[in-house]
N, C-alpha and C positions, 0 to 999 in steps of 0.2 A: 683256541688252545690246541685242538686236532691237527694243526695247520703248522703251527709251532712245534708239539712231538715229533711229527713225522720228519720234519726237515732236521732235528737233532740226532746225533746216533752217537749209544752207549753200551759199549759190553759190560754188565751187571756181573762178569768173569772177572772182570780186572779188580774188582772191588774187594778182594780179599783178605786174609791175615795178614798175607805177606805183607800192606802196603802199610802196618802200623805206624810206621813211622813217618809216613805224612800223613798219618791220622793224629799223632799227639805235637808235631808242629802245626796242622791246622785247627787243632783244638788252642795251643797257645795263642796262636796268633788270633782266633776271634775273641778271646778272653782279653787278650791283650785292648785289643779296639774297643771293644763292649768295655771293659773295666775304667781307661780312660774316659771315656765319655760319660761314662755313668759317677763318678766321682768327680773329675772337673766340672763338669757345666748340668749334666740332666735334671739328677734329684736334687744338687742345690739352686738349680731352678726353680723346679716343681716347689721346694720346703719354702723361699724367698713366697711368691708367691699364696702359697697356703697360711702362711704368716700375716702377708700383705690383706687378705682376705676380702671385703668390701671395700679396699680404700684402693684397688688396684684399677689403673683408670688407663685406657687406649689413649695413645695421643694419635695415634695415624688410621686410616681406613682400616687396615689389614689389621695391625699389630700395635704392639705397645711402645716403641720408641721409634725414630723417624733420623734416616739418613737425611732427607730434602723433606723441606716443609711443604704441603699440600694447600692449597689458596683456591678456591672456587673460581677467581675472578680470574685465574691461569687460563688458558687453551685447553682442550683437554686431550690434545695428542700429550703437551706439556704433563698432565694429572696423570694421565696411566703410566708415562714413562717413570717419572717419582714414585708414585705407587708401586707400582713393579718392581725396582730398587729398593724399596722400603721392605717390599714382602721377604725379595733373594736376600737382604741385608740381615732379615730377623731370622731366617730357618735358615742361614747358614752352615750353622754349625750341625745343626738334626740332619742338614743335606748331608752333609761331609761325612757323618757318623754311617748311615746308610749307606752313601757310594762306595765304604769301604768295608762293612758288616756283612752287606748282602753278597762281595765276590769271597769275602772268609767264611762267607757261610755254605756258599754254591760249592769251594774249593775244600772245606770240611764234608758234605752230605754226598761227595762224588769218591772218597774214601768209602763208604759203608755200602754193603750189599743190598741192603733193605732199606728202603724209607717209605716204607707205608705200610699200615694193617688192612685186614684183610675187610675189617667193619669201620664203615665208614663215620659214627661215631668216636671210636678208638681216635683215628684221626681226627676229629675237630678237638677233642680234648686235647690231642699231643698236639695241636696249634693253635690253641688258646693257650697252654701250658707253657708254652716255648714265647708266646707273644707276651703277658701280663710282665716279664722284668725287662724285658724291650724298650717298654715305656718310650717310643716315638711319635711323632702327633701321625694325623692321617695323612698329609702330607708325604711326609719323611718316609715311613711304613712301605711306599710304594715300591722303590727300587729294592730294597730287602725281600718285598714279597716274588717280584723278579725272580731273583738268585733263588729263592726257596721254591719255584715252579720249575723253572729250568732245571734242577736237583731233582726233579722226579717226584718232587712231593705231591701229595692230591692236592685235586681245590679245594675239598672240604680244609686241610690242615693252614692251606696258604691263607684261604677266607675266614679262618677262626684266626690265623695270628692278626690280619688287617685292620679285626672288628677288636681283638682283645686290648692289642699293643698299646693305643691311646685313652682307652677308657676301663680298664680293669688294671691298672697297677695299683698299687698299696696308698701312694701322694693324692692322686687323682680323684679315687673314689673316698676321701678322708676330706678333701676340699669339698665334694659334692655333697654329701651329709652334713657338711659344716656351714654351706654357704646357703644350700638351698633348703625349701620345706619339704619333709622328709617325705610326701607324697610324689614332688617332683623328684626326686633324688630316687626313689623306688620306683618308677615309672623309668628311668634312663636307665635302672641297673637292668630291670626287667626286658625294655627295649634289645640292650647292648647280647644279653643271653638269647634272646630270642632270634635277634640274629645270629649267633654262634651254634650255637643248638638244634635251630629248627632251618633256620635260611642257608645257611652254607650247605648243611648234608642235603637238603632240596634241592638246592642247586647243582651239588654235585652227584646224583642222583640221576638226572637229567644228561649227561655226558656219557659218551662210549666208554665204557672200561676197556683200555688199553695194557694189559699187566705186564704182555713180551717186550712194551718198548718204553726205556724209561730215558725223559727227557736231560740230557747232561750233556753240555757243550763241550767239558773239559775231560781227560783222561789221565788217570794216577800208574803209573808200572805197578804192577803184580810184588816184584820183587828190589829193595834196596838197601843200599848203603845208607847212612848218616848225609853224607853231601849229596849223595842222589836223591834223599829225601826231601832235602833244604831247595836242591834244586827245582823240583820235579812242582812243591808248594811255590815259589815264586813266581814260574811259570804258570801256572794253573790261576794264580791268584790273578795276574796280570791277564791272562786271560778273559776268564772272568767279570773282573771290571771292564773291560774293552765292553763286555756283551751286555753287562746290566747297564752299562753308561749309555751306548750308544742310541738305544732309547729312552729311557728313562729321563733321561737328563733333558733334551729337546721337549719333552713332554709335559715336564715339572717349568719347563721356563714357558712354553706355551699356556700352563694355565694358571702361572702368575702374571701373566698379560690377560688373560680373558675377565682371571677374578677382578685387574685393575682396572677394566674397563665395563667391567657390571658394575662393580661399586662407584666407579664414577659416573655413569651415565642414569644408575638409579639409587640416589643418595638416599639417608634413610628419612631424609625432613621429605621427601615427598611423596613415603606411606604416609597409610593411615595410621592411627594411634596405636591402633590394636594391633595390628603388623610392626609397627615399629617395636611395640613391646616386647612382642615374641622373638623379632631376631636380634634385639638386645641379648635376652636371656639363652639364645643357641649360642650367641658369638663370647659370651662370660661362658659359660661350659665350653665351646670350644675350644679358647683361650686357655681354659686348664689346663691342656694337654698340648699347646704349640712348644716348638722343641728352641724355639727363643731363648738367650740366655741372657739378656738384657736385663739389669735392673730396673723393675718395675717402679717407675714414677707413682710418689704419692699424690693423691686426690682428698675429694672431702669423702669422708667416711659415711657415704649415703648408699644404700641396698639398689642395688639395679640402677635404672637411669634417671636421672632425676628430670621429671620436665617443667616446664618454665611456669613462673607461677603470671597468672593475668596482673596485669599494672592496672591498680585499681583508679577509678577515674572518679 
């Protein structure tokens, strides 16, 4: 991250009144993105879903519906490559929403003077607070956290939206007390704060405070017109995405090939029961919060995974 700062440079001068007016175009425009996303596909995901309840059944490794069918008896360069397709096929739209929230987000937080307090608490709450209507899975989350590092933010704030965004919205934690026994369901709320709360300010505790240099790739004028404002946000924006893409994207596709060739090279029939049980029930709370917009295939209305009964003899 030190490595990252210092090769970025921002006059925090530029950041002033004058620029308001690529402050209330890049306010529109991440509302704009956020507001689609979150009415077309997010929460009527999340609610399908929360509806669907125990009866909501995976049909592919990763995810819940399947561009290519997966077959054991394939090759398994054949298995990762489908797998892999299946995964980019379901987080599509979570990708999309991200690759385009995180440069409106980078290209709004380079408008403001300030993006951080001075206690590092302050911060994890103002990035848990900004994460919980997010509602991205942890996947998706990443290239957003991007754009919100690169803007100068702390890590505590970037690392509290990361932990908040997929498991403290309103859908998510209403499924988890619905689906699960309320000790397990209190033990993931308890987990998810404790990473926010105690892991993130620890972590960012541990890093140099740097206050004179604040990380921001892009640059707003001081002073403008209306079209020099429109201008000034398109540019910026384009920017932007250039910087969050350029990694982020290579990275996300790299580890939807690693996760397809973990899952395929260690299926879950050849844990043990008790393993198996357990990444059942990570990958149903996972699942809760993938940015999938698939309608979920009904199953039989059975709690967790049901295992085979013995053929009696």
């Amino acid at each position: 991250m030190s490595v990252q700062t210092s090769a970025l440079n921002f006059n925090p001068s530029l950041a002033t009144v004058g620029n308001w007016r690529s402050r209330v175009l890049a306010i529109f425009l991440m509302f704009a993105i956020a507001g689609f996303f979150w009415v077309d596909s997010r929460y009527p995901a999340l609610l399908k879903r929360y509806h669907a309840g125990t009866q909501l059944k995976a049909t592919g490794a990763l995810t819940f519906g399947t561009v290519y069918q997966v077959d054991r008896s394939m090759p398994l360069a054949t298995r990762v490559w489908r797998t892999t397709v299946n995964w980019l096929d379901a987080n599509r739209i979570g990708m999309t929403f991200s690759f385009l929230f995180g440069p409106a987000a980078l290209t709004f937080l380079a408008t403001l003077p300030r993006r951080r307090f001075r206690s590092r608490y302050l911060n994890t709450l103002f990035g848990a607070a900004a994460g919980v209507p997010l509602a991205v899975c942890s996947n998706c989350i990443a290239p957003i956290a991007r754009g919100l590092f690169a803007s100068g933010m702390s890590s505590e704030s970037v690392l509290a939206t990361m932990f908040a965004s997929p498991a403290l919205n309103v859908v998510v934690l209403a499924m988890t007390f619905a689906l699960f026994p309320i000790s397990v369901a209190l033990i993931k709320l308890a987990t998810v704060l404790f990473l926010i709360f105690v892991f993130a300010p620890a972590v960012a505790s541990r890093q140099k405070q740097e206050e004179t240099a604040i990380a921001c790739p892009i640059e707003i004028p001081s002073a403008e017109t209306w079209p020099q404002a429109a201008t000034a946000v398109v540019r910026s924006f384009a920017k932007s995405f250039w910087y969050v893409a350029k990694v982020a994207l290579p990275l996300m596709i790299l580890a939807a090939i690693l996760g397809a060739v973990v899952v395929e090279l260690l299926p879950p029939q050849a844990l043990p029961k008790a393993s198996r049980c357990l990444m059942s029930s990570r990958f149903f709370a996972r699942s809760a919060s993938s940015a999938s917009t698939r309608s979920p295939s009904s199953g039989s209305p059975s709690r967790g995974v049901s295992r085979p009964r013995p053929t009696p003899r």
